[in-house]
C-alpha positions as CSV (number, residue, x, y, z in Angstrom):
1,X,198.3,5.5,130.4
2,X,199.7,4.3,126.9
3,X,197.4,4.2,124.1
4,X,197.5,0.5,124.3
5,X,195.4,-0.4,127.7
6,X,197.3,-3.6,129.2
7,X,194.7,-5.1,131.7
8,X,195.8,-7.8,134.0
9,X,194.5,-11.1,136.0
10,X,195.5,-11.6,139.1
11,X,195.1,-14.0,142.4
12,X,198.2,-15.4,144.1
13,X,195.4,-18.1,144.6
14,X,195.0,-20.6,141.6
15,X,191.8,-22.4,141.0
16,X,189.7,-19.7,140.8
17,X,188.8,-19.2,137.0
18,X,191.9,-16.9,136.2
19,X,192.4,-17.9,132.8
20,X,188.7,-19.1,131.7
21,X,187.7,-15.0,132.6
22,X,191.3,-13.8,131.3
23,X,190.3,-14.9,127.9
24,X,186.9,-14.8,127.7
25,X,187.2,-11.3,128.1
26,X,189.5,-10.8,126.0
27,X,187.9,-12.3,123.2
28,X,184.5,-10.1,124.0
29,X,186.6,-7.2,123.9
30,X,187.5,-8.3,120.4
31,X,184.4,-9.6,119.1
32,X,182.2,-7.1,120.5
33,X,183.8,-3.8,120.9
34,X,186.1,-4.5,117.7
35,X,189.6,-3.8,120.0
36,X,192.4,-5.2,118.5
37,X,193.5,-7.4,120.9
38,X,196.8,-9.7,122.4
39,X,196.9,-12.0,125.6
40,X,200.2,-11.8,127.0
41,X,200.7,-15.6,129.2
42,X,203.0,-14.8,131.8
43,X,202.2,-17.7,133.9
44,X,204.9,-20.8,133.0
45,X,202.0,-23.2,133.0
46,X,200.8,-21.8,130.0
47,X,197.1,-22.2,130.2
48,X,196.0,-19.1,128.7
49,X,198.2,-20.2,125.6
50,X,197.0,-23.7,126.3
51,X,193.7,-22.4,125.8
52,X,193.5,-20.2,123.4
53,X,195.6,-22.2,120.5
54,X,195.1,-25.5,118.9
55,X,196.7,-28.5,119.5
56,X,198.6,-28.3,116.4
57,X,200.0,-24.7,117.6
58,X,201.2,-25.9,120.4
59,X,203.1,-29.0,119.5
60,X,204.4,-26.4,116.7
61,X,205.7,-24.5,119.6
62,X,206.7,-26.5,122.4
63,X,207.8,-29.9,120.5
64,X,211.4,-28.3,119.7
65,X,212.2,-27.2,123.3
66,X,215.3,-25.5,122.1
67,X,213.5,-23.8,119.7
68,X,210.4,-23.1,121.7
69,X,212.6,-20.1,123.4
70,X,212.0,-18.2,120.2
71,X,208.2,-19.2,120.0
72,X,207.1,-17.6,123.5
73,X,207.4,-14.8,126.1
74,X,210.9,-16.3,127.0
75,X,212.6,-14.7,124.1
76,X,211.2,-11.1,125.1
77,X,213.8,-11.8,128.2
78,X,216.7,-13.1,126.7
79,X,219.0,-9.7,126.9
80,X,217.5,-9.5,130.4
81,X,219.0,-13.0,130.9
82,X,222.0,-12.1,129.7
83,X,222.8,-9.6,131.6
84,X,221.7,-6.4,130.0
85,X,218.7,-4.5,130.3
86,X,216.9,-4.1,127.4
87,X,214.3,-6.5,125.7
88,X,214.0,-8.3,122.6
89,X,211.2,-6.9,119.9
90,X,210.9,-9.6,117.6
91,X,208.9,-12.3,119.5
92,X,206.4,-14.4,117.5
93,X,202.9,-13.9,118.4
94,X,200.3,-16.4,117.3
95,X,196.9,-16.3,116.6
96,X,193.9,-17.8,118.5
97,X,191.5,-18.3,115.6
98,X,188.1,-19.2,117.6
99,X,189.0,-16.4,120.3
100,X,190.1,-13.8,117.9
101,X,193.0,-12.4,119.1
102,X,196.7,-13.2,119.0
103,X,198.9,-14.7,121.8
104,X,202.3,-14.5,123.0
105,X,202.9,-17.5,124.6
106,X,204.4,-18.9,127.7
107,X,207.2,-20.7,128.8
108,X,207.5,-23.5,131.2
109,X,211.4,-21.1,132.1
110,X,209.4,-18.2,132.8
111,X,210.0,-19.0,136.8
112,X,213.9,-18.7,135.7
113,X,213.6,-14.7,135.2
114,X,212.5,-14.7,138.5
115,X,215.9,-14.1,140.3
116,X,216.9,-11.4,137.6
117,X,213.7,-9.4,137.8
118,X,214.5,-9.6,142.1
119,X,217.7,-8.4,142.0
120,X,216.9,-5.6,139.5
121,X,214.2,-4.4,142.2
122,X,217.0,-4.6,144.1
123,X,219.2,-2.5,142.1
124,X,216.4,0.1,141.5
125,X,216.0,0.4,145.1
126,X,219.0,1.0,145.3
127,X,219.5,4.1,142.4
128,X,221.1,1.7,139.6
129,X,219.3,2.7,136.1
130,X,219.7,-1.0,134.6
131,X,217.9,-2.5,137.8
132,X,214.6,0.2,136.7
133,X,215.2,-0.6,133.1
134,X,214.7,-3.9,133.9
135,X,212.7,-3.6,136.4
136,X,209.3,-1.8,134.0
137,X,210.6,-4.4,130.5
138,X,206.3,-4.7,130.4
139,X,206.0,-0.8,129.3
140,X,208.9,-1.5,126.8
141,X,207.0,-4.5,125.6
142,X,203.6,-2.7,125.4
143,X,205.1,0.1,123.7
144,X,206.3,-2.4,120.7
145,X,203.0,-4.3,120.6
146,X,201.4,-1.2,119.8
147,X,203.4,0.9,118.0
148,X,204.7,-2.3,115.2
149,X,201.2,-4.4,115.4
150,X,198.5,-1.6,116.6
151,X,196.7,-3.5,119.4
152,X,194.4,-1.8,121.2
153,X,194.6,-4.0,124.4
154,X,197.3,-6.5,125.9
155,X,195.2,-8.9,128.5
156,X,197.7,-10.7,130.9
157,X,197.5,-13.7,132.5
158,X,199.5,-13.5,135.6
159,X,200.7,-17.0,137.5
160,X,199.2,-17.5,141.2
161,X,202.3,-16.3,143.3
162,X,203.6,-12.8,144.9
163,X,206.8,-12.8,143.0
164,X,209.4,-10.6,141.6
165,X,207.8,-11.5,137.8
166,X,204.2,-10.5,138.9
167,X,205.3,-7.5,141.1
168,X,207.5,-6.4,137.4
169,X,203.9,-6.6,135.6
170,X,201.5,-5.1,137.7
171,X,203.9,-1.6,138.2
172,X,203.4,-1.8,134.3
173,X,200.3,-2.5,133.9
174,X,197.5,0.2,133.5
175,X,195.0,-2.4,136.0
176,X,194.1,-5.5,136.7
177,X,191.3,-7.5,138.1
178,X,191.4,-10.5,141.0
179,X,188.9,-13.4,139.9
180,X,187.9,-14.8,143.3
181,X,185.8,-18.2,144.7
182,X,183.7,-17.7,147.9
183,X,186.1,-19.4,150.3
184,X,188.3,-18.6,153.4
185,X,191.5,-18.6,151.2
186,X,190.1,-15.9,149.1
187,X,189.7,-13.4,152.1
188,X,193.0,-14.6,152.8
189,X,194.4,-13.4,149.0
190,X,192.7,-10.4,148.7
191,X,194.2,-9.2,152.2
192,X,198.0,-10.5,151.5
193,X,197.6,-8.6,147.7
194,X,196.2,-5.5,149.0
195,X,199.3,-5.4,151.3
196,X,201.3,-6.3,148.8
197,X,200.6,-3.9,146.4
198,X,200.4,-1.2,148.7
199,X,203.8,-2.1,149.4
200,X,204.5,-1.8,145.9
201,X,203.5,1.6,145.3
202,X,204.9,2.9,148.3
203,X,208.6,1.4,147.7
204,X,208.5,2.3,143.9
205,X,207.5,6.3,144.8
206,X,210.6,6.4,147.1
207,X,212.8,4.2,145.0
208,X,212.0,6.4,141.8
209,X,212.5,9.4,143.2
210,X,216.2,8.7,144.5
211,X,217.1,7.3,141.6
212,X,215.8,10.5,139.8
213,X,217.7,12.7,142.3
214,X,221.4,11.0,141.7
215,X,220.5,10.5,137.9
216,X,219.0,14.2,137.4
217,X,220.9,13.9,133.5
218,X,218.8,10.9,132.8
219,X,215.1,10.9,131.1
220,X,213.2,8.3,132.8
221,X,209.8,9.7,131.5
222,X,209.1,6.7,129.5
223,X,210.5,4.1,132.3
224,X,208.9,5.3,135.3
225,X,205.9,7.5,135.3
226,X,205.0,9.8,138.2
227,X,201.9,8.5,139.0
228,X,201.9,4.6,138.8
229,X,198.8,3.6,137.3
230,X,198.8,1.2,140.0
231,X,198.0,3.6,142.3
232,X,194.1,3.4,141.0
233,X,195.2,0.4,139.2
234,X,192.1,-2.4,141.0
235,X,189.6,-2.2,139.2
236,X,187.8,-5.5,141.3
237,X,187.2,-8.7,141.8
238,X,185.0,-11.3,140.2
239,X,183.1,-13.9,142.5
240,X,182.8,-17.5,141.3
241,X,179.1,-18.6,141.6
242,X,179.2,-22.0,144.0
243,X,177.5,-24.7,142.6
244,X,173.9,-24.4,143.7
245,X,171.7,-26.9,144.7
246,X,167.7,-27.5,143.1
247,X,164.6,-28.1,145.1
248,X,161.6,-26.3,144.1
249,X,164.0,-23.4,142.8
250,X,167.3,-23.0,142.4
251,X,169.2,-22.1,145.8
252,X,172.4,-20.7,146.6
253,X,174.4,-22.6,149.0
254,X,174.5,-20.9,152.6
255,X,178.1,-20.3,152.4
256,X,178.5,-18.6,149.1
257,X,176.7,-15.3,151.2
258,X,178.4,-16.0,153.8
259,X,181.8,-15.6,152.2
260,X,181.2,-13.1,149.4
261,X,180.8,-10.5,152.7
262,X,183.8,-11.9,154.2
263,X,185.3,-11.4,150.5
264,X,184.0,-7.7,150.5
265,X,185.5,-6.9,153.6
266,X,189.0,-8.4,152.8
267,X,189.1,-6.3,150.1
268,X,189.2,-2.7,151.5
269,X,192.5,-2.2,151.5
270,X,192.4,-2.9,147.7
271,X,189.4,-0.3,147.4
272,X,192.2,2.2,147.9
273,X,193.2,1.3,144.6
274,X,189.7,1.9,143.1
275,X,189.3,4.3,140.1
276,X,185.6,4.8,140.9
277,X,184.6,7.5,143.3
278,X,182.1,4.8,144.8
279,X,184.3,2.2,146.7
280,X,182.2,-1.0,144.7
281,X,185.1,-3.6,144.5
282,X,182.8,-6.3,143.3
283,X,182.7,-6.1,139.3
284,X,180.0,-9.4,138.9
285,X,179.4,-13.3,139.6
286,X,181.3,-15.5,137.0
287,X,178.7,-18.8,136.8
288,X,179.4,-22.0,137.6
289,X,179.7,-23.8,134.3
290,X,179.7,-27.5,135.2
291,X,181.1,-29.0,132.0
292,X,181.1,-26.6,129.7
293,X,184.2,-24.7,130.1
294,X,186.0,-28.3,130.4
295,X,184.5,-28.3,126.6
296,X,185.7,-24.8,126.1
297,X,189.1,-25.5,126.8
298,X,188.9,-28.7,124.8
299,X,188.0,-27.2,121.2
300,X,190.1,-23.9,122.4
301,X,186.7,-21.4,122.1
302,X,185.2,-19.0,123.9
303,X,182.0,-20.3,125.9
304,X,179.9,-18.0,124.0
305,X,181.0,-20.0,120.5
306,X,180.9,-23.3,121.3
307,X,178.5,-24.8,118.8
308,X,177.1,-28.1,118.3
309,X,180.0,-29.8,116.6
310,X,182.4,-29.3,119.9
311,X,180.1,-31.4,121.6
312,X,176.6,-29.8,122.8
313,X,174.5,-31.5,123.3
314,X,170.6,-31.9,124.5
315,X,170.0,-28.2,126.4
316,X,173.5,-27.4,126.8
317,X,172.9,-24.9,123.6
318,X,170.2,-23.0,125.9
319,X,172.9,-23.1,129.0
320,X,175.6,-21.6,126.7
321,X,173.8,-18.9,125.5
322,X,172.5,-18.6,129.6
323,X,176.1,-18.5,130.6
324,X,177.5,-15.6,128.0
325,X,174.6,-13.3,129.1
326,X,176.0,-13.8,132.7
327,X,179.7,-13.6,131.6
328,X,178.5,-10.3,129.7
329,X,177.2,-8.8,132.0
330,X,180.5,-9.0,134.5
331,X,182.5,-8.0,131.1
332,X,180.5,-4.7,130.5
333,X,181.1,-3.8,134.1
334,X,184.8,-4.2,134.0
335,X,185.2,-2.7,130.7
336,X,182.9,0.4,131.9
337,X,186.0,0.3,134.7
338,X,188.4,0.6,132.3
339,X,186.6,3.3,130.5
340,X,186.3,5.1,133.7
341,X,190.4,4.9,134.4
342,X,191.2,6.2,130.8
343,X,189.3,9.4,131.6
344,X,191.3,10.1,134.9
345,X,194.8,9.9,132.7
């Protein structure tokens, strides 16, 4: 692992919190354990950056859309774009005041480097340097963002797809967590990413170690590690609390248990993955929020520091403070997970 510790989210499912967790967390990391801290949108609808900068940000970003190229994650790609296979360095971060940390945003063009970053698999599968160059631009990226602005973490938001863009970012990646809902389609994701990303791993081992063999006058220490951090990469999945219903207490529906088993037992391919030597692959319950992460995402704040002039109002200061214990929780778990893979590298 790199001293930097990039963390990703991850569901080729949308709908299921993704962003709300993504950023959340990585605003408790930076609150309360004092990281130094970037989110990294790589998902063209931008709702990480949409939620984490003001409005005023991000008419100062996307208004111009010529100039929005230079503003966002886009500009990270443009040698990539054009043909070569290094990265640009001096991208513009921004910061997210409330959530306190900085952003590099996203681009609606995002999906565009999608062909490049396939054919460069492509290439590296096939022993061409420029294709694994190309192929692992996350590490060079993470590599700047520490060594020229010292974070500590880079959280990623991934988009919901099983694409050549997400594939690029998770063999970077140091881990990365799958928020999930209690529903059929999530047994469904967590099956088609475990095979997926088994896939992954398997392909990059051979395809490194051919393109090692014909390029034995070539240092790819730096490009392509040994061990791919992948390989006990999952560190779980969070399960989205169904709305539950009141009579004399508060009850869960019937379906939420029965789908968080399904869930659990869609997900032991993933538990592979695992950097614990207890195959747990369920990190917490996220709770349902009703309106308040509508609100959240309004004001651009955390849930935990939403305060009376975004809008609480009545008990909803006393349901706040409810949902960050929940939310903390789940965040102490998963950053006890990441703890846990630093010591194993």
């Amino acid at each position: 692992m790199t001293e930097i510790k990039t963390i990703a989210f991850f569901n080729n499912k949308g709908g299921v919190g993704k962003t709300t967790l993504a950023c959340n967390f990585a605003s408790w990391i930076s609150r309360k354990k004092g990281k130094k801290v970037v989110v990294i949108d790589c998902d063209p609808q931008a709702n990480a950056t949409q939620l984490s900068l003001s409005n005023d940000q991000w008419d100062e970003i996307y208004e111009n859309i010529r100039q929005s190229r230079l503003e966002t994650l886009l500009h990270v790609f443009q040698e990539i774009i054009e043909g070569n296979s290094d990265i640009r360095t001096d991208y513009k971060l921004h910061n997210a005041e409330r959530f306190e940390y900085d952003v590099l945003a996203a681009h609606p063009n995002l999906a565009s480097i999608e062909d490049r970053l396939s054919s460069s698999w492509t290439e590296f599968q096939g022993r061409i340097p420029g294709g694994a160059y190309r192929t692992a631009w996350l590490r060079r990226l993470c590599k700047s963002l520490e060594e020229n602005h010292n974070y500590d973490y880079a959280i990623i938001d991934m988009g919901p797809s099983l694409g050549a863009l997400n594939r690029s970012i998770l063999i970077s990646c140091d881990a990365f967590i799958t928020p999930v809902e209690p529903s059929l389609f999530s047994q469904y994701a967590l099956l088609n990413i475990g095979t997926w990303v088994t896939d992954i791993i398997t392909e990059y081992n051979r395809s490194r170690s051919d393109l090692i063999a014909k390029h034995d006058d070539i240092d790819f220490t730096g490009t392509l590690p040994e061990v791919l951090p992948l390989t006990k990469g999952w560190l779980g999945y969070t399960i989205q609390q169904y709305l539950v219903k009141k009579y004399k207490e508060e009850q869960k529906v019937k379906s939420y248990e029965y789908y968080k088993t399904k869930i659990a037992e869609s997900s032991k391919q993933l538990l592979n993955l695992l950097p614990l030597d207890e195959p747990r692959g369920e990190i917490g319950t996220i709770p349902y929020m009703f309106s308040m992460a509508p609100r959240a995402q309004a004001v651009h704040a955390p849930i935990e520091r939403l305060v009376p002039a975004d809008g609480l109002i009545g008990g909803q200061a006393k349901q706040r403070d409810k949902y960050a214990q929940q939310l903390e929780i789940v965040f102490k778990e998963a950053y006890a997970r990441i703890e846990i893979l630093q010591e194993r590298y």
